[in-house]
C-alpha positions as CSV (number, residue, x, y, z in Angstrom):
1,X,-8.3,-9.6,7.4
2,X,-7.1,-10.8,4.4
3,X,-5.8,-8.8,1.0
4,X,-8.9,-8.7,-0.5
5,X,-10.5,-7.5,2.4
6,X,-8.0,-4.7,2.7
7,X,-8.5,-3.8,-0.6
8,X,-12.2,-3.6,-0.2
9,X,-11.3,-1.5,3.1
10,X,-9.0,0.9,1.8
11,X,-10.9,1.8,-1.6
12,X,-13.8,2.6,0.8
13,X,-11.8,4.3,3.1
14,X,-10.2,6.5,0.3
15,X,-13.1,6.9,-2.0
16,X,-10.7,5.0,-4.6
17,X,-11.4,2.0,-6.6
18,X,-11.0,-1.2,-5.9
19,X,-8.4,-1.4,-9.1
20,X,-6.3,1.5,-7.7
21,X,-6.5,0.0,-4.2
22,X,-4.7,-3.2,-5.0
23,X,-2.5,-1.0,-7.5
24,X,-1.2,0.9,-4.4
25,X,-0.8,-1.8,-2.4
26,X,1.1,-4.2,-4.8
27,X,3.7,-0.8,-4.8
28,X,3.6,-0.7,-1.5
29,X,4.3,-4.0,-0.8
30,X,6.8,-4.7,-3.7
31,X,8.8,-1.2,-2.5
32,X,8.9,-2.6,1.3
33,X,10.1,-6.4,-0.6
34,X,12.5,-4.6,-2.7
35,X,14.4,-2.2,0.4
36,X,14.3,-5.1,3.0
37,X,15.8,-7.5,-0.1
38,X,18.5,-5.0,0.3
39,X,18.9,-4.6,3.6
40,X,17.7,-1.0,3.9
41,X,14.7,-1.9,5.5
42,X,11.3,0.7,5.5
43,X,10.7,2.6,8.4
44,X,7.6,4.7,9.1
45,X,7.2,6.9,11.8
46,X,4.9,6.1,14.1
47,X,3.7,2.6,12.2
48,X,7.0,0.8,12.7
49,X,9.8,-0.7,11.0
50,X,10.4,-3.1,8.4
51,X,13.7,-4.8,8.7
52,X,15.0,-7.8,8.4
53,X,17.8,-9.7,10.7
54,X,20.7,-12.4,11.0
55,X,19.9,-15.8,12.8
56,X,22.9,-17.7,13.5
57,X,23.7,-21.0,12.9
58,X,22.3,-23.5,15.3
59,X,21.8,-27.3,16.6
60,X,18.6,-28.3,16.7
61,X,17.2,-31.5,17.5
62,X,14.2,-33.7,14.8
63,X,11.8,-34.4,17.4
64,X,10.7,-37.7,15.6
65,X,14.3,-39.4,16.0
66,X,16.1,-37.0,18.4
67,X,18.8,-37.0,16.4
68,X,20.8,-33.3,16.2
69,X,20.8,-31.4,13.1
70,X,22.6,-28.1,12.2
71,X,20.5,-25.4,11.3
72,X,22.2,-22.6,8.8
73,X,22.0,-19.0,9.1
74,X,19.8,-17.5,7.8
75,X,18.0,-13.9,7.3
76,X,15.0,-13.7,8.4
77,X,11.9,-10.7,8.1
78,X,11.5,-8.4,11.0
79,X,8.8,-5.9,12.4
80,X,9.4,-3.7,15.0
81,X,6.2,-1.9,16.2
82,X,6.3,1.9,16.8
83,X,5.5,3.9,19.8
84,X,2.6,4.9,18.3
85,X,0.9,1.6,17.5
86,X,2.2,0.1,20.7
87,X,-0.1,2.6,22.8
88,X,-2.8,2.3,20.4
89,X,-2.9,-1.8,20.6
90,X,-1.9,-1.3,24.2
91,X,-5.2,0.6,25.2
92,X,-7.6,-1.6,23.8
93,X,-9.6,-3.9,26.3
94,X,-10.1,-7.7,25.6
């Protein structure tokens, strides 16, 4: 599913328009940006969390030359799935 697709899906869903839809969702999106930009991460209940986390510096190899490289830290995004959405994925059959 792609954004416009959850758009459509969500202003059907809520009887909204498809404006207000991708209104709400910019927020939504830009709020969970804006917290994880600072750290704080979003957590909901149930869904899961939105955090982010430290890599730490590395060697790495360039697999064309096999030469070593030295990979910074960085921060990187984070989910972390909740109970919740963990049974429900869980119980579905391929």
């Amino acid at each position: 599913m792609n954004r416009a697709e959850l758009i459509d899906t969500l202003a059907k869903s809520t009887g909204q328009t498809k404006a207000d839809s991708e209104r709400w969702l910019s927020a939504f999106l830009s709020t969970v940006t804006k917290n994880m930009r600072k750290k704080e991460g979003v957590k909901i209940v149930g869904f899961g969390t939105f955090a982010t986390a430290k890599r730490k510096a590395r060697t790495g190899r360039n697999p064309q030359t096999g030469a070593s490289i030295k990979i910074p830290s960085r921060t990187v995004p984070v989910f972390r799935a909740g109970a919740a959405l963990k049974d429900t994925i869980g119980k579905q059959r391929v």
